[in-house]
C-alpha positions as CSV (number, residue, x, y, z in Angstrom):
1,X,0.0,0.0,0.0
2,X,0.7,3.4,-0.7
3,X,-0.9,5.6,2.0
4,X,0.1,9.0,3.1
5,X,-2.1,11.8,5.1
6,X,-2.6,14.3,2.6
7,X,-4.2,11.8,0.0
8,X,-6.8,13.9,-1.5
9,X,-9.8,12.9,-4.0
10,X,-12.9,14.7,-5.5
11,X,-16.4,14.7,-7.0
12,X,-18.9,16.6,-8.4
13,X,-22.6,15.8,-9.1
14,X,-25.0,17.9,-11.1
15,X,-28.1,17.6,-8.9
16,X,-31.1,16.2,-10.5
17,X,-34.6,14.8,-8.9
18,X,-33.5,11.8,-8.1
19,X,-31.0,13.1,-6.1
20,X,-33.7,15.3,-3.9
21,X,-34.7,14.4,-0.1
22,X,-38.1,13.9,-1.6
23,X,-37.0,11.3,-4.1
24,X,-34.8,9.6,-1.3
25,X,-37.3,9.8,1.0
26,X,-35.2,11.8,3.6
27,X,-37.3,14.9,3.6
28,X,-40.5,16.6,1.9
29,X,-38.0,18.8,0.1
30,X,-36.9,19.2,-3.9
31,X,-33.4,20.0,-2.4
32,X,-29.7,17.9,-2.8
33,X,-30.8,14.8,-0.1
34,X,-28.4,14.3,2.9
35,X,-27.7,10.8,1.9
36,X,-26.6,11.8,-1.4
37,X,-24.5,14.4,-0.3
38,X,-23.0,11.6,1.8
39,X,-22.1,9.4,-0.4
40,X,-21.0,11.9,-2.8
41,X,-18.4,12.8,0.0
42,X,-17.4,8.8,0.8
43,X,-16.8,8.9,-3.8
44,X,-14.4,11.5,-3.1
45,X,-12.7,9.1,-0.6
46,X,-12.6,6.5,-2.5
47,X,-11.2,8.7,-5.3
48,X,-8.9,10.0,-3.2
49,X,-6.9,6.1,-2.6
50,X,-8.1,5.2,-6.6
51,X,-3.7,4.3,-6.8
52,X,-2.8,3.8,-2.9
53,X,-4.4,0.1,-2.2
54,X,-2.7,-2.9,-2.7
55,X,-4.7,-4.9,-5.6
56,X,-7.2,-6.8,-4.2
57,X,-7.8,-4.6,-1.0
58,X,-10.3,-1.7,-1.0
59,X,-11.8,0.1,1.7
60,X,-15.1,0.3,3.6
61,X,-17.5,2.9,5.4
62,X,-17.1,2.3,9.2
63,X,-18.3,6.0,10.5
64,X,-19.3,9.2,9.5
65,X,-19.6,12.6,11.5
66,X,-21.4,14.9,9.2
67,X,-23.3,18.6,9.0
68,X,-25.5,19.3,6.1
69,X,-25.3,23.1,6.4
70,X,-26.7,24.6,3.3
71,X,-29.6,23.5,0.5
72,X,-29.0,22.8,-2.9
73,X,-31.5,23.1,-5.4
74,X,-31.9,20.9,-8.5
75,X,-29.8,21.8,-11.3
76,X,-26.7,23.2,-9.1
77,X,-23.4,21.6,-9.3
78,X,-21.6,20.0,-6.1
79,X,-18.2,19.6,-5.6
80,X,-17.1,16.8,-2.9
81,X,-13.7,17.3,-1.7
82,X,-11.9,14.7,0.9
83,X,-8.3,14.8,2.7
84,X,-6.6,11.7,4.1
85,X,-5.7,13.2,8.0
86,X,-5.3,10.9,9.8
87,X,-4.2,6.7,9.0
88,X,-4.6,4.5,12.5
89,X,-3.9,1.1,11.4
90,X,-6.0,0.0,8.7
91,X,-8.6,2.8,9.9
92,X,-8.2,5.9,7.3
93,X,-9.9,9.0,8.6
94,X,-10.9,11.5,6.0
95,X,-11.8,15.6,6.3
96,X,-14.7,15.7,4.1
97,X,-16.5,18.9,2.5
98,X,-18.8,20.1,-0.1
99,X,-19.5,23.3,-2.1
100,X,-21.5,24.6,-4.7
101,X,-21.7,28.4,-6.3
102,X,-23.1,29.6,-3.1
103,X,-20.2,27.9,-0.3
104,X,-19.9,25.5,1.4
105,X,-22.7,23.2,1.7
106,X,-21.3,20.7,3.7
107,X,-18.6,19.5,6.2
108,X,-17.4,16.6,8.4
109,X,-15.6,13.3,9.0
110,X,-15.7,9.9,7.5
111,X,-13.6,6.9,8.5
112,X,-13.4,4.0,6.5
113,X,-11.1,0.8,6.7
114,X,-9.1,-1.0,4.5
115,X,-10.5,-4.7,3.5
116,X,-9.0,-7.8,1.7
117,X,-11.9,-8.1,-1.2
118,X,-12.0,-12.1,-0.8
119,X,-12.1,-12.1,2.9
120,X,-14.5,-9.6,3.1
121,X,-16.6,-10.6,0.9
122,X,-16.7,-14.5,2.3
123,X,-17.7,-12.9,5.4
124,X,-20.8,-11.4,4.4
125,X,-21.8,-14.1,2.3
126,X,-21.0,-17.0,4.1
């Protein structure tokens, strides 16, 4: 593996309905849902190690700490960005934020942990 603090990854989404609290059933709002926004934050961690893991490793969600601070509307672009801070073992722990043309939209924390496909995968499947 390849790991260093400092590893940093992106990604942007153009919000569309399906990406609304109302479509993900997280609110009775047309506005960018919290889940999405989550999960466009844990892309730009996994961007972020896309070269860093050994082949046949990846990594896994394991926590996240997270303030949805602004709305979105449909239509706006997002940008997710994340920074490797902090690397405890096989426990990475990411500073995660997102922005569109108005600021910052979102901030927070997500941890994830690095996994050996096979093993993982005969684990939850057994």
């Amino acid at each position: 593996m390849n790991l260093e603090t400092g590893l940093r990854g992106s990604a942007t989404l153009r919000v569309g309905t399906s990406d609304t609290a109302r479509s993900l059933k997280s609110g009775d709002v047309d506005v960018l849902g919290s889940p999405r926004l989550i999960a466009l934050c844990e892309q730009a961690t996994v961007n972020a190690l896309r070269d860093a893991l050994d082949e046949g490793s990846t990594t896994v969600g394991m926590r996240v700490q997270f303030d949805h601070l602004q709305p979105t509307p449909v239509g706006a672009e997002v940008r997710a960005e994340a920074v490797l801070e902090r690397i405890d073992g096989r426990r990475l722990k990411f500073t995660v934020s997102a922005k569109d043309s108005g600021g910052i939209v979102a901030a927070g924390k997500i941890t994830r942990v690095v996994v050996d496909v096979d093993r993982f995968m005969s684990k939850c499947c057994a």
